[in-house]
LUMNUTOR-268899 format. One record per residue (C-alpha): residue number from 1; residue in one letter; chain; x, y, z. Coordinates in steps of 0.001 Angstrom, whole numbers. Example, Ala and Ser with C-alpha at 12.3 -4.5 7.8 and 13.67 -1.06 7.14 Angstrom:
! LUMNUTOR-268899
<rec pos="1" code="A" unit="A" x="12300" y="-4500" z="7800"/>
<rec pos="2" code="S" unit="A" x="13670" y="-1060" z="7140"/>
END
This chain:
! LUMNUTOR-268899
<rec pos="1" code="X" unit="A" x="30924" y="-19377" z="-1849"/>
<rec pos="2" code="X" unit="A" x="27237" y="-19688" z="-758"/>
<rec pos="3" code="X" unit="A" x="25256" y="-16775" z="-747"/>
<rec pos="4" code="X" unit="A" x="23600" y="-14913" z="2150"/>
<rec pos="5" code="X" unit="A" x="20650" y="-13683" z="342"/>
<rec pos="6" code="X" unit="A" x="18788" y="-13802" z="3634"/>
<rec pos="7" code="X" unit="A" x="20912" y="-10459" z="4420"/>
<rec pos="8" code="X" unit="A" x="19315" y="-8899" z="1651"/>
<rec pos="9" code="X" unit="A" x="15437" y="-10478" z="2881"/>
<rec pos="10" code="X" unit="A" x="16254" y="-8884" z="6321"/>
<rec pos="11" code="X" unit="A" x="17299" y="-5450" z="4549"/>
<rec pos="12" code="X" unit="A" x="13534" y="-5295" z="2638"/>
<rec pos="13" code="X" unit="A" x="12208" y="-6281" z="5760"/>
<rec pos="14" code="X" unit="A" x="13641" y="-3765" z="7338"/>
<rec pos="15" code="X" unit="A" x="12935" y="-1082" z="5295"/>
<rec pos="16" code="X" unit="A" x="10229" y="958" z="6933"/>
<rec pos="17" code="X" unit="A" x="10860" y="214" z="10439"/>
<rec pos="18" code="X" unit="A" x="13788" y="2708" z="11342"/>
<rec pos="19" code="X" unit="A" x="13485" y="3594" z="15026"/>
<rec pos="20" code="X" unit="A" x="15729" y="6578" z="14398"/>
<rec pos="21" code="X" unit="A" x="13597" y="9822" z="15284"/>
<rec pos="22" code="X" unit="A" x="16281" y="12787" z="14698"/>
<rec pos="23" code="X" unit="A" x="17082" y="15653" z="16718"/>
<rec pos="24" code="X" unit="A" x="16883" y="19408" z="16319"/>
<rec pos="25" code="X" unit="A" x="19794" y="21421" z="14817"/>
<rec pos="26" code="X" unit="A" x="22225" y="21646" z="17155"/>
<rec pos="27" code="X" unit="A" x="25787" y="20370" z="18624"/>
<rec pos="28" code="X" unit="A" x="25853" y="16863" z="19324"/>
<rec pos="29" code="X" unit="A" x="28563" y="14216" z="19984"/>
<rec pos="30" code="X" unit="A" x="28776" y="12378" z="16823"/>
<rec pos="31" code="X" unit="A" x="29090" y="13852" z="13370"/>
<rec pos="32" code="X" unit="A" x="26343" y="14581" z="11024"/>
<rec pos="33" code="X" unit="A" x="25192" y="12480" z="7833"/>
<rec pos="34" code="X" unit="A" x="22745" y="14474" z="6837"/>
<rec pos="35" code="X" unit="A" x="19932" y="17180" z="7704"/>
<rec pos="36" code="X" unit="A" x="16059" y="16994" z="6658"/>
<rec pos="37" code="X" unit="A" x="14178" y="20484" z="7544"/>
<rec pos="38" code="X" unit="A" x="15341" y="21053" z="11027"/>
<rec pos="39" code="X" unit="A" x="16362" y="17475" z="12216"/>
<rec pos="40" code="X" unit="A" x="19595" y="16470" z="11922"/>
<rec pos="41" code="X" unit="A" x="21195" y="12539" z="11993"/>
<rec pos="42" code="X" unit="A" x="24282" y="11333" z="12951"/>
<rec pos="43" code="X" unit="A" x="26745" y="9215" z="11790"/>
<rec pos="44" code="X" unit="A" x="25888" y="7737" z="15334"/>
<rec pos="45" code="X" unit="A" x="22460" y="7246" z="14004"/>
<rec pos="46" code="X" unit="A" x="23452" y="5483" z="10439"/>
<rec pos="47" code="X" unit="A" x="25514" y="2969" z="12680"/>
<rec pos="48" code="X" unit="A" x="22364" y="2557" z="14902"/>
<rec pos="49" code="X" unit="A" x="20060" y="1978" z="11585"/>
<rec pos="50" code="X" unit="A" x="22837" y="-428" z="10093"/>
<rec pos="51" code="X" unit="A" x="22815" y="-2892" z="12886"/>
<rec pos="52" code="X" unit="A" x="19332" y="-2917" z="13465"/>
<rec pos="53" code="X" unit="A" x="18992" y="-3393" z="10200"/>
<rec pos="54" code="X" unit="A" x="21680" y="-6372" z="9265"/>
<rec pos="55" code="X" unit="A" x="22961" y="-7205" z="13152"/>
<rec pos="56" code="X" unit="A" x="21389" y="-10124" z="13527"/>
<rec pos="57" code="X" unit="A" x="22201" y="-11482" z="10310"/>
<rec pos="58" code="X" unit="A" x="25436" y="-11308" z="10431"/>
<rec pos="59" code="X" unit="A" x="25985" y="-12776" z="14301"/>
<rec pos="60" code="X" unit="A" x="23927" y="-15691" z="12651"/>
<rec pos="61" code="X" unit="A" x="26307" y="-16053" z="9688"/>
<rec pos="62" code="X" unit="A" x="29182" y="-16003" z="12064"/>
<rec pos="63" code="X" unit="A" x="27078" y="-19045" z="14125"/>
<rec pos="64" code="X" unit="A" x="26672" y="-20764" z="10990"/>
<rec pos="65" code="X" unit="A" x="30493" y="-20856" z="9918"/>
<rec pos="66" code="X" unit="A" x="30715" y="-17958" z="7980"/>
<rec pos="67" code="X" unit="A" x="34142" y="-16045" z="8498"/>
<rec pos="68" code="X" unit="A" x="34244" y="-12550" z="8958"/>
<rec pos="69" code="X" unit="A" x="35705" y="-11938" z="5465"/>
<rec pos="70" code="X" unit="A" x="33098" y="-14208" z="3525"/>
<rec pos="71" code="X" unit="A" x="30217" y="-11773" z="5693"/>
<rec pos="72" code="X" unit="A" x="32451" y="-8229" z="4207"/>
<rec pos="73" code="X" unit="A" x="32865" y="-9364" z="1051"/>
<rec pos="74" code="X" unit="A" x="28866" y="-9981" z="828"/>
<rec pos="75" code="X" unit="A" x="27878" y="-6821" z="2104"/>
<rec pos="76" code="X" unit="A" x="30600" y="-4964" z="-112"/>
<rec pos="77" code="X" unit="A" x="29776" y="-6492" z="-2747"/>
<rec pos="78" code="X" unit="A" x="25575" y="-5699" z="-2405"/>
<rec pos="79" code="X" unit="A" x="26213" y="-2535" z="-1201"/>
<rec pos="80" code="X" unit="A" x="24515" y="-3453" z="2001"/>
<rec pos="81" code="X" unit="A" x="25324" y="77" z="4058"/>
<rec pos="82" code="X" unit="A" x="24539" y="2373" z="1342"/>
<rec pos="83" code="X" unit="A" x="21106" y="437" z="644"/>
<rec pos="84" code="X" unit="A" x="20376" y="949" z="4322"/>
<rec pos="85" code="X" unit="A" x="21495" y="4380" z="4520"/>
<rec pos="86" code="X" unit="A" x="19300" y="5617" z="1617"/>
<rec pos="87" code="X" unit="A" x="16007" y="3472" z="3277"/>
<rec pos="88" code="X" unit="A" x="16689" y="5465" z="5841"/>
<rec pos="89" code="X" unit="A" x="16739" y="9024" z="4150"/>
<rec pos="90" code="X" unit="A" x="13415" y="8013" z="2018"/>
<rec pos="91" code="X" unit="A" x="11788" y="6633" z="5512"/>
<rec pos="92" code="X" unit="A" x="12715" y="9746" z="7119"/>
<rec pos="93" code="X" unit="A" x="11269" y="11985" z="3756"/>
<rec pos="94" code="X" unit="A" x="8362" y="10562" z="3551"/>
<rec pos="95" code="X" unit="A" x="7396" y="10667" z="7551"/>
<rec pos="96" code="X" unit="A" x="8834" y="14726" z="6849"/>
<rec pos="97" code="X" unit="A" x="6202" y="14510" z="3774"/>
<rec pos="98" code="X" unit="A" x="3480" y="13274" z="5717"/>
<rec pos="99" code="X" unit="A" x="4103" y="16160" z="8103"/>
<rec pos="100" code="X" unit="A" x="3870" y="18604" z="5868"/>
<rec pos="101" code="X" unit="A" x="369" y="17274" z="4050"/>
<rec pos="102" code="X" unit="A" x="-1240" y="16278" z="7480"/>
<rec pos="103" code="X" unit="A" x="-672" y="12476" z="7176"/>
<rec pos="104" code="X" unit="A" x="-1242" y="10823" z="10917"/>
<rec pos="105" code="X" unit="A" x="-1862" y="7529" z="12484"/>
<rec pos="106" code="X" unit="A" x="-4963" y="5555" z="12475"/>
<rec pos="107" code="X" unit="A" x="-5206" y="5219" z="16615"/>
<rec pos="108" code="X" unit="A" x="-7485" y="2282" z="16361"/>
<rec pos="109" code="X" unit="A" x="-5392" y="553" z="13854"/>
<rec pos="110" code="X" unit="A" x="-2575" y="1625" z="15820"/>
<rec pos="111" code="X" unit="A" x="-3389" y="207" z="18715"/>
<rec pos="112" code="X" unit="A" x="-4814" y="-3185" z="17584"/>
<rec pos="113" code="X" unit="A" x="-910" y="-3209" z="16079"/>
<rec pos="114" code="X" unit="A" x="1175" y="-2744" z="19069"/>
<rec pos="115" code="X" unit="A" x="-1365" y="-5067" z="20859"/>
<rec pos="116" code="X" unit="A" x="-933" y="-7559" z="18629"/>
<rec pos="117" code="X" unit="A" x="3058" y="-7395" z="18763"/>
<rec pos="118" code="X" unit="A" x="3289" y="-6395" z="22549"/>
<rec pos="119" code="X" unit="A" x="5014" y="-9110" z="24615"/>
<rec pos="120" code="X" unit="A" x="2853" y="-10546" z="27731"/>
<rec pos="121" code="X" unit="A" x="5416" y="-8799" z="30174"/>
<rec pos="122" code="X" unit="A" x="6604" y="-6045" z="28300"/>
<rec pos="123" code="X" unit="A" x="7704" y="-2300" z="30334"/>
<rec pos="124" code="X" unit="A" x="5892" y="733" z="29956"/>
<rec pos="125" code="X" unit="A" x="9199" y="2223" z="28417"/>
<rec pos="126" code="X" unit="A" x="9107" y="-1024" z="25648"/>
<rec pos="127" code="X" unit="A" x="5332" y="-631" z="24895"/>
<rec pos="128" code="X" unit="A" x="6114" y="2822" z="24340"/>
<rec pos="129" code="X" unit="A" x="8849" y="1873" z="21990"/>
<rec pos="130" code="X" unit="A" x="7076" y="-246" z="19863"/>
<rec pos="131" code="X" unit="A" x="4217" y="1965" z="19754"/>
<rec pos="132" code="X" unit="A" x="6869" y="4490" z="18365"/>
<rec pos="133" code="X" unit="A" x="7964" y="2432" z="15579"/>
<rec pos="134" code="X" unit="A" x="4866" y="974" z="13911"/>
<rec pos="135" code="X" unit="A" x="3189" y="4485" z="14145"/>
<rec pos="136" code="X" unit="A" x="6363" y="5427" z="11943"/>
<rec pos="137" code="X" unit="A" x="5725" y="2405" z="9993"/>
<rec pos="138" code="X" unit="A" x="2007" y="2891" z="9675"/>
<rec pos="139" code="X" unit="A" x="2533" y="6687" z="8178"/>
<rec pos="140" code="X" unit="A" x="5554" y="5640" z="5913"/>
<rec pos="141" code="X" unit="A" x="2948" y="2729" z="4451"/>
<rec pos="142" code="X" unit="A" x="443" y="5511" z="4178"/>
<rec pos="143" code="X" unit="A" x="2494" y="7876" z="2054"/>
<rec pos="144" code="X" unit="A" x="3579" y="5077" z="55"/>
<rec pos="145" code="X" unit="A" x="-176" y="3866" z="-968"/>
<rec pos="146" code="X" unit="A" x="-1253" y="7356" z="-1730"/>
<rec pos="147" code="X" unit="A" x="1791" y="8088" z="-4594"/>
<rec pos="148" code="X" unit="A" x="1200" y="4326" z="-5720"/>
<rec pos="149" code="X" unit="A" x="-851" y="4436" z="-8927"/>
<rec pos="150" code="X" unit="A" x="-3142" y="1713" z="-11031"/>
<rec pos="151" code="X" unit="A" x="-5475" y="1699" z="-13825"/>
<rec pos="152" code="X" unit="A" x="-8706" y="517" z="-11790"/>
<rec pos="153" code="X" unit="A" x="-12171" y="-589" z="-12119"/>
<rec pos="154" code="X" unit="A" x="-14705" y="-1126" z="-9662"/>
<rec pos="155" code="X" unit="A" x="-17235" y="-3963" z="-10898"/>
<rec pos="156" code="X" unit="A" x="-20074" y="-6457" z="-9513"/>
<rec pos="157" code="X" unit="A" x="-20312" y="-9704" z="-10536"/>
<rec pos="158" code="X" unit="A" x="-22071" y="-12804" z="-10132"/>
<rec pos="159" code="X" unit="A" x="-20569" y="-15825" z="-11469"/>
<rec pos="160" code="X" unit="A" x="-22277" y="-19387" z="-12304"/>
<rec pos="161" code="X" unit="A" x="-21890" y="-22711" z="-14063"/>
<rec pos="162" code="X" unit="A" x="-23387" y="-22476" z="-17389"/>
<rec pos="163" code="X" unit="A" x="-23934" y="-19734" z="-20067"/>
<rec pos="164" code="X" unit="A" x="-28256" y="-20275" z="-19617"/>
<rec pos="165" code="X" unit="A" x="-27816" y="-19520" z="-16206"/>
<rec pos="166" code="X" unit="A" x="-26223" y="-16295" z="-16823"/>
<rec pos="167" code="X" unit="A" x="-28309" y="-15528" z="-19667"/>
<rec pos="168" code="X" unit="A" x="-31395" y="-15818" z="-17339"/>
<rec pos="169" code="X" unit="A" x="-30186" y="-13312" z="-15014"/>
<rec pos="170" code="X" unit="A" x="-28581" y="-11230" z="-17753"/>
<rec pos="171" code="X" unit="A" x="-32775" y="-11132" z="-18597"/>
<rec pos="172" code="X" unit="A" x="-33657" y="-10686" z="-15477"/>
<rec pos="173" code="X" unit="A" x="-31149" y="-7516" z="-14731"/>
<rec pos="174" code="X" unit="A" x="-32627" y="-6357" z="-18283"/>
<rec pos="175" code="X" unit="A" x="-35994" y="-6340" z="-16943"/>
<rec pos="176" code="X" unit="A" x="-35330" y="-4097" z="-13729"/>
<rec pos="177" code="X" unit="A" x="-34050" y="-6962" z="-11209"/>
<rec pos="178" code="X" unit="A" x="-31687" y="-5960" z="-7981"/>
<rec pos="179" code="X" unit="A" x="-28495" y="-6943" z="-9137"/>
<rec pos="180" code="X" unit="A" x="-27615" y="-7387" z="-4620"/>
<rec pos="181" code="X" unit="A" x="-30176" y="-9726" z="-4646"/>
<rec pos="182" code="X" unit="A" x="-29346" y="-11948" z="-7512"/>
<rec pos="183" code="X" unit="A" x="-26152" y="-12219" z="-6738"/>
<rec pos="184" code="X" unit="A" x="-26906" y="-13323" z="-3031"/>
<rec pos="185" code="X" unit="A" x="-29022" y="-16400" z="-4632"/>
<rec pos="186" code="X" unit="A" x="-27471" y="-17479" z="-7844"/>
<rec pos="187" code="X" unit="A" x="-23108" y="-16172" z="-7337"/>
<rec pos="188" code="X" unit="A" x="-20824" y="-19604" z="-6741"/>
<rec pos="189" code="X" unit="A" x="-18449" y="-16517" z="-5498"/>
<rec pos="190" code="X" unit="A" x="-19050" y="-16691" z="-1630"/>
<rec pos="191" code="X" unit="A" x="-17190" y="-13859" z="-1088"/>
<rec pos="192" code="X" unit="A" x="-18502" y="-11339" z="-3304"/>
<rec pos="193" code="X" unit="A" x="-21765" y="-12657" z="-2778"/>
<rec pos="194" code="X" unit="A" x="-22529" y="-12323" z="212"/>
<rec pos="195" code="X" unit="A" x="-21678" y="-8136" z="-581"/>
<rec pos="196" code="X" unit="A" x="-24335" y="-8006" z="-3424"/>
<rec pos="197" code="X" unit="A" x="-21666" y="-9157" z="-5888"/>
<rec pos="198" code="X" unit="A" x="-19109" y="-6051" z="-5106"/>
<rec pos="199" code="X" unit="A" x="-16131" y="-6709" z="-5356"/>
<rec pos="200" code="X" unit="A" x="-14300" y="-3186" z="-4624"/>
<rec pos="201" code="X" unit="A" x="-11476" y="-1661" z="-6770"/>
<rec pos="202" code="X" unit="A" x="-9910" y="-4063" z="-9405"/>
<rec pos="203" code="X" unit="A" x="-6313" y="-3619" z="-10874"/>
<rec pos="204" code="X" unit="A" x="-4300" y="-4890" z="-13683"/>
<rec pos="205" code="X" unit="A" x="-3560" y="-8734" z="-12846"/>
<rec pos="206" code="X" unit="A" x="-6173" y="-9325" z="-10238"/>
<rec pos="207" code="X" unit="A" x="-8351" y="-11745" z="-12135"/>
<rec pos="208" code="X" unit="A" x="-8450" y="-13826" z="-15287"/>
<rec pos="209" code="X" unit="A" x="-7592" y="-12585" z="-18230"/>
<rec pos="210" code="X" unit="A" x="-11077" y="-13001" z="-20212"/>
<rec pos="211" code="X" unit="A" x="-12520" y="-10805" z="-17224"/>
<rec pos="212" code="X" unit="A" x="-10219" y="-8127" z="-17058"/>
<rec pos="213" code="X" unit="A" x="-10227" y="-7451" z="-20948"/>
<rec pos="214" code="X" unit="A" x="-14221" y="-6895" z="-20669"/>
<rec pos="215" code="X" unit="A" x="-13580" y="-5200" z="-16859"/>
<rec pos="216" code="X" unit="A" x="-11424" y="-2314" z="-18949"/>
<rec pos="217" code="X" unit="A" x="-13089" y="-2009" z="-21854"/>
<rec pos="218" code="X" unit="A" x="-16887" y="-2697" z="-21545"/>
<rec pos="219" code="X" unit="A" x="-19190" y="621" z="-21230"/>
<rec pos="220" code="X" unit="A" x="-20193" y="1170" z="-17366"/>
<rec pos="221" code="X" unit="A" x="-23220" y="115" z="-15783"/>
<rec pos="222" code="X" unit="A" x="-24031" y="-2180" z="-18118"/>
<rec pos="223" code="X" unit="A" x="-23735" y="-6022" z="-17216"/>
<rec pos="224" code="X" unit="A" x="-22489" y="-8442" z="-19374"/>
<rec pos="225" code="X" unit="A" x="-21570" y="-12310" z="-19925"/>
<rec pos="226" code="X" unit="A" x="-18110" y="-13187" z="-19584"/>
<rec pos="227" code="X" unit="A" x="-16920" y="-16247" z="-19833"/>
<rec pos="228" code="X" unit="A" x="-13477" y="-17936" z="-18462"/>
<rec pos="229" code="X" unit="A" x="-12078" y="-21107" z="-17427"/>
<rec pos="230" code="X" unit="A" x="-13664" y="-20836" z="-14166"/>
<rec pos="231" code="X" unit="A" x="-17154" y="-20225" z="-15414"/>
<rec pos="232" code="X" unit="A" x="-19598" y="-17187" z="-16916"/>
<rec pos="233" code="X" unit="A" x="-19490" y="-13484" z="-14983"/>
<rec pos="234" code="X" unit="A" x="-22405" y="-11401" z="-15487"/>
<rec pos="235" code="X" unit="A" x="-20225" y="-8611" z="-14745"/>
<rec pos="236" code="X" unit="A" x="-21278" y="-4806" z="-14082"/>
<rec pos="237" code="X" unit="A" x="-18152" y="-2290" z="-14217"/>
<rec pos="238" code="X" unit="A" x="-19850" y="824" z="-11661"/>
<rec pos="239" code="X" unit="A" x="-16545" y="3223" z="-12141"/>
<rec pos="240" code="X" unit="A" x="-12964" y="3420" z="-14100"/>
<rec pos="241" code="X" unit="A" x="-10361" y="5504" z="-13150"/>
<rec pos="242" code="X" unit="A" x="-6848" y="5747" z="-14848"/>
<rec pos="243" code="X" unit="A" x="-3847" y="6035" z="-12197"/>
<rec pos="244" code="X" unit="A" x="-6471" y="5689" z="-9407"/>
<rec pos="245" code="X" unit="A" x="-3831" y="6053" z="-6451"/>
<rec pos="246" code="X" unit="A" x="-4604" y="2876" z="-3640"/>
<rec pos="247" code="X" unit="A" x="-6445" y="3464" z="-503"/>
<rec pos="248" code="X" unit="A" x="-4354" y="1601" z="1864"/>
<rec pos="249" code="X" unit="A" x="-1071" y="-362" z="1756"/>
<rec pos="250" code="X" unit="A" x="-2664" y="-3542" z="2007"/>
<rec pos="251" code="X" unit="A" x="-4870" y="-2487" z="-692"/>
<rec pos="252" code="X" unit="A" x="-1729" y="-1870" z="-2789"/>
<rec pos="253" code="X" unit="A" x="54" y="-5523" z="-1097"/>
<rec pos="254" code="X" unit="A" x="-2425" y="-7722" z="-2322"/>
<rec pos="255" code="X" unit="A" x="-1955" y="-7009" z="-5604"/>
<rec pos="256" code="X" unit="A" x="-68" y="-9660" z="-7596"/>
<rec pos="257" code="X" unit="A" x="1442" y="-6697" z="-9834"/>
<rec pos="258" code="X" unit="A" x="2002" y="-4572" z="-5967"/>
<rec pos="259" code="X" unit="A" x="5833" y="-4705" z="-7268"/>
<rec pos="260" code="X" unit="A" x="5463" y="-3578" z="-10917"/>
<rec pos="261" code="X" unit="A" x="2712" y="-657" z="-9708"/>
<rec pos="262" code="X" unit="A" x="5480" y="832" z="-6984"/>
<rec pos="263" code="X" unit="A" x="8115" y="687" z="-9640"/>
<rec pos="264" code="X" unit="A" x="5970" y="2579" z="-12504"/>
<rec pos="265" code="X" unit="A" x="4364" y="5239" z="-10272"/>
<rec pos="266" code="X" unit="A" x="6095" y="5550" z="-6674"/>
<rec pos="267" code="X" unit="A" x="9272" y="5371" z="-7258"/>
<rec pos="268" code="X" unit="A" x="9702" y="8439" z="-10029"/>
<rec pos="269" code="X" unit="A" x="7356" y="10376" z="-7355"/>
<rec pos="270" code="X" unit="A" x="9629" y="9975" z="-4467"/>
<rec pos="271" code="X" unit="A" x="12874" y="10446" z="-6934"/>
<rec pos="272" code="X" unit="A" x="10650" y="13235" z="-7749"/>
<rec pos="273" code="X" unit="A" x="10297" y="14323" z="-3905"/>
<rec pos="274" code="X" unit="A" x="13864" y="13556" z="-3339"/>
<rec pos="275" code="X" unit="A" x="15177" y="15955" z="-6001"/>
<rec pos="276" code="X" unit="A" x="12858" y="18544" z="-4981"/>
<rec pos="277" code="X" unit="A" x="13973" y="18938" z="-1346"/>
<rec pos="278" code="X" unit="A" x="18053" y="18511" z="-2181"/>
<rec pos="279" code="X" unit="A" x="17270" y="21600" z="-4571"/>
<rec pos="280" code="X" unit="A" x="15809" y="23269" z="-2330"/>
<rec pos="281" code="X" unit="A" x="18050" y="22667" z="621"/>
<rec pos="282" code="X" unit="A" x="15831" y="20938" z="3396"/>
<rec pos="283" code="X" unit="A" x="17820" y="17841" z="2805"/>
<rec pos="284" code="X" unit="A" x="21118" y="17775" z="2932"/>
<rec pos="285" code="X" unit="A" x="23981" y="15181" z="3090"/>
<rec pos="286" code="X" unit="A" x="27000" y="15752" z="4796"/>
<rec pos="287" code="X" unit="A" x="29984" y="16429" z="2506"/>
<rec pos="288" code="X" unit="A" x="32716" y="13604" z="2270"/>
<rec pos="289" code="X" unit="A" x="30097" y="11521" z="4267"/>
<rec pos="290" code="X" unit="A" x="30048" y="7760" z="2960"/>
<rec pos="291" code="X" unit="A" x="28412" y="4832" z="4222"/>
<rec pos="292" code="X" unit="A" x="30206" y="2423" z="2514"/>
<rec pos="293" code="X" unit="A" x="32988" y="3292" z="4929"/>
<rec pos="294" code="X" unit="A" x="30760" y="2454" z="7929"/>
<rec pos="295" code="X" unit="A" x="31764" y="-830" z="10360"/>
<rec pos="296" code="X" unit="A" x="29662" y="-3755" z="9738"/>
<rec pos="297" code="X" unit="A" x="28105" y="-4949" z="12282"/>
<rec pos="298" code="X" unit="A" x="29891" y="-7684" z="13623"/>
<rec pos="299" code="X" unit="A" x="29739" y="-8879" z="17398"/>
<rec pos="300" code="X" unit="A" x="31592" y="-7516" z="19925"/>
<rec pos="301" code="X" unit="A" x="33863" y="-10153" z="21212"/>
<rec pos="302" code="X" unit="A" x="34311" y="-10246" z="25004"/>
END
């Protein structure tokens, strides 16, 4: 049987855009997963987050000839609702973390965001909406770069053709030359270049191999040749830091080892995070509640 691995794609993607807010402690309709400090969510609400999450995906595998049994067994079998339901207790932790340690939007960023998404005709009530969600998005992002950890470096460089090239301004440096100015007139890297060579915060797996050995290991401010299969670096590490936690998400997003840096140092921080607040009570799941017993989402036939 063919595989619906897109309904696993449109799980990740879905990950940190739960619209579900919570309500205060109280009475309500529907019966209650689980509690985080004073909020409480519904079963209601774990229904909600599963077909936003996977609703679409499965109306389009029932388009596309899948049967209704094919679409269970898949979702059974990758444990589709519980996935979902635990996204949804770490995106809810973390925006009940940032709370806590003062962790808000970026308004400027923010609104450049819903701007960007906002439909030509869209309602107040919809702008609203959206603006709702990606602030949630944009704090759970936040709180994610900030307990995501790397080895870093922050270097200058200016790269050329030839080893006598780099050896003149290796000299040059030597003798008291700006190292801005240099690299302005004499980098074949446009884009560091034109920044005085600086090239931020480097990780583990950003660039060749021959440069990152010398970019964690040489002694700081103190350029010297490097030389790969894309040329010679006259390289300048300014600052090291082990476990340097990332500035931004997209910082941390970029990174071709994003994946292996969230597994080593976020994820046993929020496991971390998680115990902490089940021991102490502010979270707490619902006894006898499972998600696995949850309808799927399939389409309401008329």
């Amino acid at each position: 049987m063919r595989r619906l691995v897109w309904l696993l794609a449109l799980l990740l993607l879905a990950g940190c855009q739960s619209v579900t807010n919570g309500r205060q402690w109280e009475e309500t309709g529907s019966p209650v997963a689980f509690r985080l400090g004073t909020q409480i969510y519904t079963v209601a609400d774990v229904n909600a987050e599963i077909k936003r999450a996977i609703g679409d995906g499965v109306a389009n595998a029932l388009a596309a000839g899948q049967t209704r049994e094919q679409i269970e067994q898949i979702v059974v079998e990758n444990d589709l609702r519980r996935q979902i339901f635990e996204q949804m207790i770490q995106n809810e932790l973390l925006l009940y973390y940032a709370r806590q340690h003062g962790i808000g939007v970026d308004p400027e960023a923010l609104d450049e965001a819903v701007f960007s998404q906002l439909a030509v005709d869209a309602s107040p009530a919809e702008t609203l909406d959206l603006r709702s969600v990606l602030a949630r998005e944009q704090i759970v992002f936040e709180v994610i770069a900030r307990n995501t950890r790397a080895d870093m470096a922050r270097i200058r460089q200016i790269l050329v053709s030839d080893e006598a090239t780099a050896q003149t301004i290796l000299s040059e440096l030597q003798a008291g030359a700006d190292f801005a100015t240099l690299a302005a007139t004499h980098s074949r890297d446009s884009a560091t270049a034109a920044n005085g060579g600086e090239w931020g915060w480097v990780t583990r797996g950003d660039t060749v191999a021959q440069l990152e050995e010398a970019i964690f290991s040489l002694p700081l401010n103190t350029p010297q040749i490097v030389q790969s299969d894309f040329g010679f670096f006259v390289v300048e590490v300014l600052e090291r830091e082990s476990q340097r936690p990332f500035e931004s998400f997209e910082q941390l997003r970029i990174r071709r080892n994003a994946g292996q840096f969230y597994q080593e140092t976020f994820v046993p921080w929020y496991e971390e995070l998680r115990r902490q607040v089940e021991q102490s009570g502010e979270l707490q799941i619902a006894a006898g509640f499972d998600p696995d017993v949850l309808p799927i989402p399939f389409p309401e036939t008329p």
